[in-house]
C-alpha positions in Angstrom: 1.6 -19.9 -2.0 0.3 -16.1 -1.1 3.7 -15.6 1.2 6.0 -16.7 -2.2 3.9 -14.2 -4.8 4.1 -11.5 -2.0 7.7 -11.8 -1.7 7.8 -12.0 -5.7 5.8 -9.2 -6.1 7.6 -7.1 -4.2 11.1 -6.7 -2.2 10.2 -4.3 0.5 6.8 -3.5 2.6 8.2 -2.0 5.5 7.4 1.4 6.9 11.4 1.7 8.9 12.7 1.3 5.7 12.0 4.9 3.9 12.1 4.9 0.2 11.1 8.7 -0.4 11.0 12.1 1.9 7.2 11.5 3.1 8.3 8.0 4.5 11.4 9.5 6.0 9.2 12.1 8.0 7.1 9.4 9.5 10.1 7.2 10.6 11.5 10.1 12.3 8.6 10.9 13.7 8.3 7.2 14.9 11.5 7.1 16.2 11.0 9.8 18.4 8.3 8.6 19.4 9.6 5.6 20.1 12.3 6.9 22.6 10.4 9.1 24.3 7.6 6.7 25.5 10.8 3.9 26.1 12.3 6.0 28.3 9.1 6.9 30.4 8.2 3.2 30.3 11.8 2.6 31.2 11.6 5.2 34.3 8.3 3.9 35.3 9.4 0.3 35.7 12.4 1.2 37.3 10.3 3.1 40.5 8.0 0.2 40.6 11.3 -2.5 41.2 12.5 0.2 43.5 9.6 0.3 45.2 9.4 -3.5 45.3 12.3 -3.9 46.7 11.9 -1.6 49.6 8.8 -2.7 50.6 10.6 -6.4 50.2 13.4 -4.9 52.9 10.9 -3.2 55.5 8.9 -6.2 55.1 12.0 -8.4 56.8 12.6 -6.0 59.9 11.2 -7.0 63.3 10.7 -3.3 64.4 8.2 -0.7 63.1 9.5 1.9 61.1 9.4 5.3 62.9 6.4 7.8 61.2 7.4 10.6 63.5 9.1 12.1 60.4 6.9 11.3 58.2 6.4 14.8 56.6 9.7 14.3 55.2 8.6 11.7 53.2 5.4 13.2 52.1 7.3 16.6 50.7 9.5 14.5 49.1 6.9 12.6 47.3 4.6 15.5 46.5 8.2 17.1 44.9 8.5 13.6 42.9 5.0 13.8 41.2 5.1 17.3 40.5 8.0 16.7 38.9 7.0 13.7 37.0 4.1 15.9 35.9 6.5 18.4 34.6 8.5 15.5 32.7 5.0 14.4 31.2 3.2 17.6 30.1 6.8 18.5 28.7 7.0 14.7 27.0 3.7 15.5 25.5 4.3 18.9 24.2 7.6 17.8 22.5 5.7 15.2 20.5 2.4 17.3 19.5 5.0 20.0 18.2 7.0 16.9 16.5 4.2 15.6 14.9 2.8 19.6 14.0 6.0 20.0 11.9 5.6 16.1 10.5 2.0 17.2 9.0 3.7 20.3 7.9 6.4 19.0 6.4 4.2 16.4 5.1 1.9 18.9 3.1 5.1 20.7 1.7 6.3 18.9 -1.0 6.7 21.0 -4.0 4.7 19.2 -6.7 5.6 21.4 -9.8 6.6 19.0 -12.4 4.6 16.5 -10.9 3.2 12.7 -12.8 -0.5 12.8 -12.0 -2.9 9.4 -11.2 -6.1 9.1 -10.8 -6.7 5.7 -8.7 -9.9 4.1 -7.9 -10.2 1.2 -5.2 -12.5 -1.6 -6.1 -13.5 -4.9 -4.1 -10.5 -6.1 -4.6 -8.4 -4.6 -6.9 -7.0 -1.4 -8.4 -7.7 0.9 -11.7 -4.8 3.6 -12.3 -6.0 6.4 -14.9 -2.7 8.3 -15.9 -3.5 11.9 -16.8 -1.8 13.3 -19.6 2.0 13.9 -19.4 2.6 16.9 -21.4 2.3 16.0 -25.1 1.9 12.3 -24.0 -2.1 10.9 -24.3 -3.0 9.0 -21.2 -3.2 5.2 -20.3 -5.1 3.6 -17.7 -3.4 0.2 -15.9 -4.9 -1.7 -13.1 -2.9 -2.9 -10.0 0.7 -2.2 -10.4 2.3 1.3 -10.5 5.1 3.1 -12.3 6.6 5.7 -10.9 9.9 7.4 -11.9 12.4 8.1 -9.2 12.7 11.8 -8.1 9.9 13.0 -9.8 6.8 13.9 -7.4 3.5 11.5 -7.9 -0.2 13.1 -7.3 -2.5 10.3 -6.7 -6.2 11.5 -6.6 -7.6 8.7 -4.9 -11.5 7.4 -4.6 -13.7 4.5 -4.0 -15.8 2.9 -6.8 -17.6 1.0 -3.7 -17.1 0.8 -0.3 -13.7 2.6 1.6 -10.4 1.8 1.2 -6.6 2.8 2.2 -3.9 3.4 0.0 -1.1 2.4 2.5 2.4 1.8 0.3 4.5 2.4 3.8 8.1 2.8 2.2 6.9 5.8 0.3 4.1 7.4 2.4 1.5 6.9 5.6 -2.2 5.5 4.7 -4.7 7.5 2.6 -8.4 6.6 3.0 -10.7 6.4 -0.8 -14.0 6.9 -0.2 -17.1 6.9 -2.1 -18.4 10.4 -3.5 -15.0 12.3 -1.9 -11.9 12.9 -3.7 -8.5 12.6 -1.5 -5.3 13.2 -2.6 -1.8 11.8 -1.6 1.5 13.0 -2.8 4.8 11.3 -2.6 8.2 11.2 -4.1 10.3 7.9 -4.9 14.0 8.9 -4.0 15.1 5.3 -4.1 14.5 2.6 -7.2 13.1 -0.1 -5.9 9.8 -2.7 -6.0 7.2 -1.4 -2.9 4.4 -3.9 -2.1 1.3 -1.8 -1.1 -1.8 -3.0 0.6 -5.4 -1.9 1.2 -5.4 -0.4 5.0 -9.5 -0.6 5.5 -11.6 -3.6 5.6 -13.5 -3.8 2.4 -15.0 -7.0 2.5 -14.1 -11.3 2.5 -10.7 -10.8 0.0 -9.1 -7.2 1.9 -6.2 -9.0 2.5 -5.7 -10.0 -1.1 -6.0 -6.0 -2.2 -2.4 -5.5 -2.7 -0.5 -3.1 -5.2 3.1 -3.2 -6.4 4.9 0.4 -7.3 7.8 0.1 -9.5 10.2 3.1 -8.7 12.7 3.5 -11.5 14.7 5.6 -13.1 12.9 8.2 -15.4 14.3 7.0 -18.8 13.1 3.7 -17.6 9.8 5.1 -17.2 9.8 7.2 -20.2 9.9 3.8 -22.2 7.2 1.7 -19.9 4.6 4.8 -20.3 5.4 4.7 -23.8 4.5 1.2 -24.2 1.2 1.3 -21.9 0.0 4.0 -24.1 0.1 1.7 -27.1 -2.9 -0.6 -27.8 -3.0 -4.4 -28.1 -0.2 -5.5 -30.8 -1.5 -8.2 -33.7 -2.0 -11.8 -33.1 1.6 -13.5 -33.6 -0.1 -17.2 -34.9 -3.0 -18.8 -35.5 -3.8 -20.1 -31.6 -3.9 -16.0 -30.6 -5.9 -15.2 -33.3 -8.5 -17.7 -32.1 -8.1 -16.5 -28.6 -8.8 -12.8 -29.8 -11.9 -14.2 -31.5 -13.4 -16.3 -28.3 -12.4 -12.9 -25.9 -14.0 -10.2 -28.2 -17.4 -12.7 -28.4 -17.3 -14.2 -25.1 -18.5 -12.1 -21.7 -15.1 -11.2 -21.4 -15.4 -8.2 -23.5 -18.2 -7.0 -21.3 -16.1 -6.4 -18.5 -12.8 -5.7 -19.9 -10.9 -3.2 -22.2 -8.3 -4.5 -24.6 -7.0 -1.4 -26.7 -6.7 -2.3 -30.3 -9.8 -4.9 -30.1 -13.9 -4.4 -29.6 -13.4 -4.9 -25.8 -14.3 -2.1 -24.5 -16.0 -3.3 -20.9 -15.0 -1.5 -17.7 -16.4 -3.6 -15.0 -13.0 -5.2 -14.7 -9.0 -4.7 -15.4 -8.1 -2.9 -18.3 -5.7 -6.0 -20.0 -4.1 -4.3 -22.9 -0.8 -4.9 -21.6 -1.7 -7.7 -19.0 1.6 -9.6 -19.2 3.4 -6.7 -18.3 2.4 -6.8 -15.0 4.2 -9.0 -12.3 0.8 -10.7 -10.5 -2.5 -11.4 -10.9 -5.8 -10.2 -8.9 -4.1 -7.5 -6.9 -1.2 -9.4 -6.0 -2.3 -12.5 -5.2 -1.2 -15.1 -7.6 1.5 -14.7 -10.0 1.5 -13.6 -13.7 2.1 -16.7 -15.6 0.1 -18.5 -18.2 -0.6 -21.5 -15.9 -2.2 -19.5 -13.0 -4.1 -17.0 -16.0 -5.6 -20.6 -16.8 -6.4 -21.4 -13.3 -7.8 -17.7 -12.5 -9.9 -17.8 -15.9 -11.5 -20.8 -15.2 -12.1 -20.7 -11.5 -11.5 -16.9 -9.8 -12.9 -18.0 -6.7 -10.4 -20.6 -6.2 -7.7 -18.2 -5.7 -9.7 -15.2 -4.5 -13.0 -16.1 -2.6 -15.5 -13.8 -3.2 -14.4 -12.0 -6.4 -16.6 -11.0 -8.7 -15.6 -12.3 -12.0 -17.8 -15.4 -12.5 -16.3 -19.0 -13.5 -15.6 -19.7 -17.0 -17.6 -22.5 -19.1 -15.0 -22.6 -22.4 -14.1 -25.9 -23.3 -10.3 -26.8 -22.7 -9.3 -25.7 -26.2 -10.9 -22.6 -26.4 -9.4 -21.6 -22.8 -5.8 -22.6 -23.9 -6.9 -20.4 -27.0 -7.9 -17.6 -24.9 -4.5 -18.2 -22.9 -2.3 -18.3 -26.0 -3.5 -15.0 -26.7 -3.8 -12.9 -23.6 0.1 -14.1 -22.8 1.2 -12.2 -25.9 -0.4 -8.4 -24.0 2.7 -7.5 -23.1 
């Protein structure tokens, strides 16, 4: 099932495929790379058949081969490895000045204008704090991420726990979050798109089901999901929702998470006031449907060993209750 929600979730994780001008340096950095140590590898395989093969043909003759002019050999092998040497600390220099101008390049992207997120890495999900976007009040969202396309993103990253990697390769290199520091990455989206982003540290049992999803779309498009997000929970549409409200604001689930527009005010967990909005579940590992919001309510572990959020004890009715209403936070 994980393959089918990752390919849901998102239509590209793939670091040769550049989405933004931070990705682009790195693949061109890659590629040069790439070539440079092919073509040595290439060179070095090709003397090692040729040597092969001589030995192969001297091997065959009946007669001795004569040494008495064996210092022509020897000058022409000392002129070989100094000039291989040559080749190499010139290979080497190429590269180190390559990637020099990379970092460079990497550090200069002009961020006037820029959207500004505050993210925090948890075992094994994601809370994203948007700061305040001119007039616009902030809004905090947990693992999925809007970005408009040409607009520059800030992400202050840290660790509510142990370390982890922002790694979203189509728009940027990996990032380390780590407890008590504050990094910083900045990117820019050029290209509209769905990018599938992944923890790149080892964070305990469920790292490989800390995934993201960044939405890169056009700005008006953003303008209007911002807008949304900052809006709190609407009103119960029917009777079913209103006694799923009820059972979430007085169960333990209001300890841990915030619904804006209710008492649940908990910040252990997700902030759910616009849960259906979102295109998976638990960082991207099951998929945003009211079926599998049944299934992770009532048995997280199931999908996700090791997470945190204990099993739930509500009666059938009262869980499809609690379903009924948490479907209509879009």
């Amino acid at each position: 099932m994980v393959p089918a929600v990752l390919a849901h979730a998102a239509t590209h994780q793939n670091a040769l495929t550049p989405a933004g001008v931070q990705a682009a340096h790195i693949v061109r950095l890659w590629n040069l790379t790439l070539v440079v140590t092919g073509a040595v590898f290439a060179a070095v395989l090709a003397i090692v058949l040729v040597a092969l093969a001589r030995r192969g043909r001297r091997a065959d003759e009946s007669t001795p081969p004569d040494l008495g002019g064996s210092a022509r050999p020897e000058r022409a092998a000392r002129r070989a490895v100094v000039a291989a040497s040559a080749a190499s600390v010139l290979l080497l220099a190429g590269i180190t000045v390559a990637d020099a101008l990379t970092d460079r390049a990497l550090s200069r992207l002009p961020v006037a204008n820029a959207l500004h997120i505050d993210l925090v890495g948890w075992q094994w999900w994601w809370q994203a704090n948007y700061a305040r976007d001119g007039d616009a009040a902030d809004f905090t969202v947990a693992n999925e991420l809007h970005v408009p396309v040409g607009r520059p993103v800030v992400i202050s990253l840290a660790a509510g726990d142990v370390i982890h990697g922002f790694w979203v390769p189509n728009l940027h290199g990996k990032k380390d979050l780590l407890p008590g520091i504050s990094t910083t990455i900045e990117f820019r989206a050029d290209k509209a798109g769905v990018y599938r982003g992944q923890c790149a540290e080892f964070c305990g049992a469920e790292h490989a089901l800390m995934a993201m999803t960044i939405v890169a779309e056009a700005p008006e498009r953003y303008a209007a999901w911002a807008a949304r997000q900052r809006e709190p929970a609407g009103a119960p549409a029917n009777a079913l929702a209103v006694r799923g409200r009820q059972i979430f604001e007085q169960s333990s689930c209001a300890g841990c998470h915030t619904v804006r527009g209710t008492s649940a005010a908990g910040s252990l967990g997700p902030d759910l006031t616009h849960l259906m909005s979102r295109q998976t579940l638990a960082a991207g590992s099951i998929p945003n449907d009211a079926a599998s919001l049944a299934a992770w309510i009532r048995d997280p572990n199931a999908a996700k060993p090791g997470a945190t959020m204990p099993a739930s004890s509500l009666p059938a009715a009262d869980l499809q209750a609690l379903v009924a209403w948490l479907t209509t936070l879009r």
